[in-house]
C-alpha positions in Angstrom: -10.1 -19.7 7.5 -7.2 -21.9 7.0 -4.5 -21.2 9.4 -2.0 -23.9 8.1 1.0 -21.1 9.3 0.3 -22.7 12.9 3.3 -25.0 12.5 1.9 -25.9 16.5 -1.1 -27.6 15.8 0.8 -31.1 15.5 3.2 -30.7 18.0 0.7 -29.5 20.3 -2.1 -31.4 20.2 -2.8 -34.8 20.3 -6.5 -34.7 20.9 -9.6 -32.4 20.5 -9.8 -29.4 22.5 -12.9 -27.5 23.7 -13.1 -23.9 24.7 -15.8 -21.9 26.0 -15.2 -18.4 25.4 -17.4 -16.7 28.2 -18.0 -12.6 27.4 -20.1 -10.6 29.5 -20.5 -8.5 26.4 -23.2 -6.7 23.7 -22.2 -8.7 20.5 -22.5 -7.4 18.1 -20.9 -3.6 19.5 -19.2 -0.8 18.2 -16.7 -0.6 20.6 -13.5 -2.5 20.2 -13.4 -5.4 22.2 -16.3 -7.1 20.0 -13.9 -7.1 17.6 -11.1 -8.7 19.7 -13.7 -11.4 20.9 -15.2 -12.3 17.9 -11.6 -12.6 15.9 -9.9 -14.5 19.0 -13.1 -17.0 18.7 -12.7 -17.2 14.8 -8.8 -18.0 14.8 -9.0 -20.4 18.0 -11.5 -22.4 16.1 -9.6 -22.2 13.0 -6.7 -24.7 14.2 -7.2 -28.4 13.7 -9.3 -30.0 16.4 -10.3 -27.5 18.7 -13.9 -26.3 18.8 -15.2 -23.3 20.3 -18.2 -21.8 22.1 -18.9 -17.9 22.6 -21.1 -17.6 25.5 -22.8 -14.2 25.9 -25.4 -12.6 27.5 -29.0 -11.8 25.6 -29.4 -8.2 25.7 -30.8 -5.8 23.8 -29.3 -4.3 20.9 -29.9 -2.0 18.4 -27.1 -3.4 16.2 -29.3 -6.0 14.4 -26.8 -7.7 12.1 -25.8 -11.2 12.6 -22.1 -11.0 14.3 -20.9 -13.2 11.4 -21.8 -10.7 9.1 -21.4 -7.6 11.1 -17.7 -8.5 11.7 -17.0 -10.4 8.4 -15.4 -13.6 10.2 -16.0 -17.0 9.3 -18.9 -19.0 10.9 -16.7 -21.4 12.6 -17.5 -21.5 16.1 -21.0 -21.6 17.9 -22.4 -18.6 19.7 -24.9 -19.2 22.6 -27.2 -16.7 24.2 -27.9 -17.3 27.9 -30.9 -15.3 29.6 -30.2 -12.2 31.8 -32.2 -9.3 33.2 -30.7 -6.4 31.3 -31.0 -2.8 33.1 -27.9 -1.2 32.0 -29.7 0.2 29.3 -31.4 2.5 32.0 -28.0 2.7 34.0 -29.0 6.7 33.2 -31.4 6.4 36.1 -30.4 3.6 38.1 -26.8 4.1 38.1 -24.6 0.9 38.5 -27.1 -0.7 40.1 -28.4 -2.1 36.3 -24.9 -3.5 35.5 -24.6 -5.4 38.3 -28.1 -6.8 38.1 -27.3 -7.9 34.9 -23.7 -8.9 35.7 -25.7 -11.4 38.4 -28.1 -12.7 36.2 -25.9 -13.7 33.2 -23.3 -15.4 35.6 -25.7 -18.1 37.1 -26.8 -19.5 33.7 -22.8 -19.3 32.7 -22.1 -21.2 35.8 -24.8 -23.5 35.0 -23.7 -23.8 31.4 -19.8 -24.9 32.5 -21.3 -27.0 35.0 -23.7 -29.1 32.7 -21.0 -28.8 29.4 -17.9 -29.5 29.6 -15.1 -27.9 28.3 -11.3 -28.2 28.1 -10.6 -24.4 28.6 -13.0 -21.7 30.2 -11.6 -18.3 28.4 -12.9 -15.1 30.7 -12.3 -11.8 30.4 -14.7 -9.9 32.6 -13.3 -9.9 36.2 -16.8 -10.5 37.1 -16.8 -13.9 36.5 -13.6 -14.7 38.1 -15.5 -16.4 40.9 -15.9 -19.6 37.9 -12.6 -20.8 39.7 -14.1 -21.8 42.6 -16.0 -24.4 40.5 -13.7 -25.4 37.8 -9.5 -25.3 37.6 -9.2 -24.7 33.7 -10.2 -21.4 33.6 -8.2 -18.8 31.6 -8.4 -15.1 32.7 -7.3 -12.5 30.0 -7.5 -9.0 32.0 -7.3 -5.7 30.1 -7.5 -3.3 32.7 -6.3 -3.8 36.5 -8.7 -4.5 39.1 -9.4 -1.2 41.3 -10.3 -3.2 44.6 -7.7 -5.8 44.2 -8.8 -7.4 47.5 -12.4 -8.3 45.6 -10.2 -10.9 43.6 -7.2 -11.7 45.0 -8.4 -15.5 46.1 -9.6 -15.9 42.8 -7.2 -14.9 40.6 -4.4 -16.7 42.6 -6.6 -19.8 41.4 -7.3 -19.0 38.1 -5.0 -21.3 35.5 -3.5 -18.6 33.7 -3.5 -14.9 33.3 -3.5 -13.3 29.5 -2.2 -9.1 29.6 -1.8 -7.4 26.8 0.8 -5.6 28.1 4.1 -5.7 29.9 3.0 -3.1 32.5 -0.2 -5.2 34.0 1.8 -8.3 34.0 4.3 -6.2 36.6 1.2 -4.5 38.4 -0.1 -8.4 38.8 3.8 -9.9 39.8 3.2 -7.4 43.0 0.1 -8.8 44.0 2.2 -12.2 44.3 1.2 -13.7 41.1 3.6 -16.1 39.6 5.5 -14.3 36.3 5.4 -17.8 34.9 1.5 -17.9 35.3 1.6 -14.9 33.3 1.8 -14.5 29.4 2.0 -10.8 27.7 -0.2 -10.9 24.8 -0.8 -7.6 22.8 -3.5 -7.2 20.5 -3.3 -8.1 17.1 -5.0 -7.6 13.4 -5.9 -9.5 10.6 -3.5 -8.1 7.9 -5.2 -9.0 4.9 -8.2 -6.9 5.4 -6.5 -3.7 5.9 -3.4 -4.2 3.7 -6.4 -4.3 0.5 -5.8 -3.3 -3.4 -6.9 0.0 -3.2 -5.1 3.3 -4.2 -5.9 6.2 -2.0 -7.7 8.2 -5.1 -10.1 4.8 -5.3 -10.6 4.7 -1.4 -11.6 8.6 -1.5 -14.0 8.2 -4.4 -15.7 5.2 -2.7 -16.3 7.5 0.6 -17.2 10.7 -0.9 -13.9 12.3 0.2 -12.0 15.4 -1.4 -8.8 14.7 -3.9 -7.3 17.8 -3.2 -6.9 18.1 0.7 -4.5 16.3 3.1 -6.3 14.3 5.2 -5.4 13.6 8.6 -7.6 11.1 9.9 -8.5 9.3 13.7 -10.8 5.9 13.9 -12.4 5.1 17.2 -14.0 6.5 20.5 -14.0 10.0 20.9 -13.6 9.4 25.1 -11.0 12.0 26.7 -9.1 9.1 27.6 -8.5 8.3 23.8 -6.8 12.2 23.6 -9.7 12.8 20.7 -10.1 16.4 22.0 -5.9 17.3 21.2 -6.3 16.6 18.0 -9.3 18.4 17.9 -7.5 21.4 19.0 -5.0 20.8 16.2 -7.2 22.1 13.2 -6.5 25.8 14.2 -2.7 24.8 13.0 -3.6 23.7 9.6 -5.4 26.0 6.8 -8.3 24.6 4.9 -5.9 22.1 2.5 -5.8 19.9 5.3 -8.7 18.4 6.3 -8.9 16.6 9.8 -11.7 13.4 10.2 -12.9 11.5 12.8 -14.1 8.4 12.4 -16.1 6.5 15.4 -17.7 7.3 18.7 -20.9 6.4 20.1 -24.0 8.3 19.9 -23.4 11.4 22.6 -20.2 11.8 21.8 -20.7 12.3 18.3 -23.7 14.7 18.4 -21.2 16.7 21.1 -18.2 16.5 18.6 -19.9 17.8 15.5 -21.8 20.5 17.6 -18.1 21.9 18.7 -17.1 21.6 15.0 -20.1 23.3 13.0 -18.0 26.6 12.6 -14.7 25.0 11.4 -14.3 23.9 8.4 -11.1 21.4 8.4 -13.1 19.0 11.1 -15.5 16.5 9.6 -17.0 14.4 12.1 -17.8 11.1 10.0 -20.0 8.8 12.9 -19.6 5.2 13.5 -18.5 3.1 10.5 -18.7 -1.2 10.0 -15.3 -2.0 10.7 -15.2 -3.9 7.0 -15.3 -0.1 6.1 -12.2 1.4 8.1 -9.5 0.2 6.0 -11.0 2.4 3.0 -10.6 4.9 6.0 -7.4 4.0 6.2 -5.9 3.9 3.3 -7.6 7.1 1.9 -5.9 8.9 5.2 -2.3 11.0 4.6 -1.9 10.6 8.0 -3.1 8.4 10.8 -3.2 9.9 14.3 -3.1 7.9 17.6 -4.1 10.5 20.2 -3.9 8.7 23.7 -4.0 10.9 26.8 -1.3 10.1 29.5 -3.7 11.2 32.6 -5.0 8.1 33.0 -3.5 5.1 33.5 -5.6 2.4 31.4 -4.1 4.6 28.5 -0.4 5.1 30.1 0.3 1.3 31.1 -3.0 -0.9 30.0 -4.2 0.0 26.3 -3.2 -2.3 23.5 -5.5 -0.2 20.9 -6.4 -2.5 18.3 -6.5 0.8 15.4 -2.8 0.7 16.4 -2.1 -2.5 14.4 -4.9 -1.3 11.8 -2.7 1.4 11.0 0.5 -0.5 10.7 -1.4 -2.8 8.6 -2.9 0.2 6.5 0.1 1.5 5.1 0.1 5.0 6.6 2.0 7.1 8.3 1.5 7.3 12.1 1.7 9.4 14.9 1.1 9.0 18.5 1.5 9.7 21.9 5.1 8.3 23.9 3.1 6.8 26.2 5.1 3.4 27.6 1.3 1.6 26.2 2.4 2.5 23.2 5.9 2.8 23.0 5.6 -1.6 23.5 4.8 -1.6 19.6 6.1 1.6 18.4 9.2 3.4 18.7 11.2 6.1 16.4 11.5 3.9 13.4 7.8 3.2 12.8 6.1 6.6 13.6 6.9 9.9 14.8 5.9 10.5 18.8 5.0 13.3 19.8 4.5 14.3 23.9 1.1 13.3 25.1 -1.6 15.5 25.9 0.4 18.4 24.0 -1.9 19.6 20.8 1.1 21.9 19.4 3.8 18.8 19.4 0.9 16.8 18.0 0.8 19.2 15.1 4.4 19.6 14.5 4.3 15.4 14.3 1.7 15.7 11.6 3.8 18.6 10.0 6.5 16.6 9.9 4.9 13.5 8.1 3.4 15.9 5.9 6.1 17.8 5.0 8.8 15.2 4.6 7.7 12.4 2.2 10.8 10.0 2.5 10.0 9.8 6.6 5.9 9.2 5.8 7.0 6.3 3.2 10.5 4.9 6.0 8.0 5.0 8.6 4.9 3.4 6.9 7.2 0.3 5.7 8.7 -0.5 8.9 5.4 -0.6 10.7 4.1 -2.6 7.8 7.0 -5.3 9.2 6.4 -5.2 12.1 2.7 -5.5 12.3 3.7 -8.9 10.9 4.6 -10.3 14.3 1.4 -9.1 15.6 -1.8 -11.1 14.1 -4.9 -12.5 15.4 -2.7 -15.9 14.3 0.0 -15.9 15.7 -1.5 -14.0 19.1 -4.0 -17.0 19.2 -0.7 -19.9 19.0 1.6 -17.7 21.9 -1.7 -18.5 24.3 -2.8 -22.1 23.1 0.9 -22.6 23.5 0.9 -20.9 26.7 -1.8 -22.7 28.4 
C-alpha cells in the first residue's frame, strides 16, 4: 500500500522507526477489533521507514486462514506468535479463571520479547499489559473501554507515554483520574474507503448474494450482543409487511443459532451468519437502508464505542440510521443520517420509514456521510498518532 497522501513522513521523520504492536488477541477473529489491529499494523508499516511487529498470543483457532488473506491487507509487517497456555476456550467451566491464565502466560514471553528486541514504540491496547511501563518508557496505550477498578492501573497509566481514545468521552473520564489532556489524543476509528466505496450497482451486489430484487432491504452487520441494540431492530419487522425485508449480518455462533430460532415464524427476518469482511461491502451496498442499533443502557455503547460498521456505512453509500447516543453523535449528526431515540423500536421504525419513504433525504444523507467519512481513514487515523507521539 502506498500511502504517499502522508505529506508527514518527511517532516517527521528523520530516521527508521520500530513499532511493536503487542495484542492480547485471537488473529485471525470475527469480532471487530481484528480488523482495527490488523489495518492499524498495515498502514503504520506503510509510511517510509517505519517497520512493524504484531505480537500475539498462539491460541487456538478455528479460523484457519492466514490473517493476510483473511483480512485482505498487504503483507507488510511481521506477525510473531509467542507461547501461552490457552483455557479461555473452556472459560464455560472455569470461568475467568482461563483468561487470566492465559492473560499471565502470554505477558511474560511479551516482556521477554521487548526486553531482548528493541523497539522505538511499544503500541498496547489490552489494559493487561499496562504493567510493560514499569520496564520500558515508550509504551503507547490505546484504551477502548475504561478501566472498571481504576485503582488496578492508576501507577501505570500515569507512566505510560501516551494514551490513544477513540472518543472524546474517555479522554474526559481519563482527565478526572489526573491524566494530563495533553498526554491524551482522541482517535476515532476509521475505514479504508476504497474497499467499501466498490463498482457495484445494488442489482449486481444482490445477484452475487442470492438476495431478492423486489424487496427493501434493511440490513445490520455485526454482533448480535444486547449492547449492540440487535434485538430493537429485531422488534421492528412487525412494522413492515413482507416488501421489506430485514437482514442481519454477523454474530458469533450462540447468538446466531438464538437469533434465527426467534425468527423461524417471521418471514421479513433473514438471519445471514458471519461473513469475511471482504464480503460486507456487497452487503452494503445491496442494503436500502443501513441500521446502526446501539443500546444506551450501557455505557461502552453511550460514551466508549467508535463502531467501525459506522464508517463502513458512510463509506457504502447508504442511507443510515442510528441511535443519538453522544458515541455516536461524535461522527454523525442530522445531516448525515436520521437519529432516532435509543433503545425505542417504534422511533427506529419511523427512522427507516422515513429513509424509505423520502428518496431526496436517503440520497442528501448518503452523500454527506460519503464526505465526511473522508476525514476518517485507516490513513489519516494512523498520521494524527505517529504525529501525536
Amino acid at each position: 500500500m502506498l500511502l504517499n497522501e502522508f505529506v508527514f513522513n518527511y517532516e517527521v521523520y528523520s530516521k527508521e522507526m520500530k513499532i511493536f504492536y503487542i495484542a492480547n488477541a485471537r488473529i485471525p477473529t470475527e469480532k471487530a477489533h481484528g480488523i482495527q489491529i490488523i489495518k492499524m499494523c498495515e498502514v503504520f508499516a506503510g509510511v517510509e521507514g517505519i517497520t512493524v511487529e504484531l505480537i500475539i498470543p498462539r491460541r487456538f483457532n478455528y479460523v484457519k486462514k492466514n490473517p493476510f488473506e483473511y483480512y485482505g491487507v498487504e503483507k507488510n509487517f511481521k506477525i510473531k506468535k509467542l507461547f501461552c497456555f490457552d483455557l479461555i476456550a473452556i472459560d464455560k467451566f472455569i470461568g475467568h479463571l482461563g483468561l487470566w491464565i492465559e492473560s499471565l502466560t502470554f505477558f511474560i514471553p511479551a516482556l521477554l520479547c521487548i526486553f531482548f528486541k528493541k523497539a522505538d514504540v511499544i503500541f498496547i491496547r489490552d489494559k493487561m499489559l499496562l504493567p510493560f511501563v514499569l520496564f520500558k518508557k515508550n509504551v503507547i496505550f490505546e484504551a477502548h473501554t475504561f478501566p472498571k477498578k481504576y485503582f488496578l492501573y492508576s501507577l501505570f497509566l500515569k507512566r505510560v507515554k501516551k494514551i490513544i481514545v477513540i472518543t472524546e468521552k474517555l479522554k474526559e473520564l481519563f482527565v478526572q483520574q489526573g491524566i494530563s489532556e495533553n498526554k491524551i489524543l482522541v482517535a476515532p476509528d476509521g475505514v479504508d474507503i476504497k474497499d467499501f466505496d466498490i463498482e457495484c450497482s445494488q442489482l449486481e451486489a444482490r445477484r452475487k448474494l442470492d438476495l431478492p430484487q423486489d424487496k427493501k432491504i434493511i440490513l445490520y452487520t455485526g454482533h448480535l450482543y444486547e449492547w449492540k441494540g440487535a434485538d430493537v431492530l429485531f422488534k421492528v419487522a412487525q412494522n413492515f409487511q413482507n416488501n421489506v425485508l430485514l437482514v442481519f449480518v454477523g454474530g458469533t455462533k450462540e447468538d446466531i443459532v438464538k437469533f434465527r430460532q426467534k425468527a423461524k415464524d417471521i418471514k421479513n427476518v433473514v438471519i445471514k451468519g458471519h461473513k469475511s469482511h471482504k464480503e460486507i461491502p456487497y452487503w452494503l451496498k445491496a442494503a436500502d437502508v443501513l441500521v446502526l442499533p446501539n443500546s444506551g443502557k450501557q455505557e461502552i455503547s453511550k460514551h466508549w464505542t467508535s463502531p467501525l460498521k459506522l464508517f463502513e456505512y458512510m463509506a457504502s453509500k447508504r442511507p443510515i440510521i442510528a441511535s443519538d447516543l453522544p458515541s455516536i453523535r461524535e461522527i454523525l449528526n442530522k445531516d448525515n443520517s436520521v437519529l432516532f431515540e435509543a433503545d425505542n423500536s417504534e422511533k427506529l421504525a419511523e427512522g427507516i420509514k422515513k429513509a424509505l419513504q423520502d428518496a431526496e433525504l436517503a440520497d442528501k444523507i448518503s452523500k454527506q456521510a460519503f464526505s465526511d467519512v473522508q476525514n476518517y481513514t485507516w490513513q489519516k487515523r494512523a498520521g494524527k498518532i505517529l504525529k501525536f507521539v
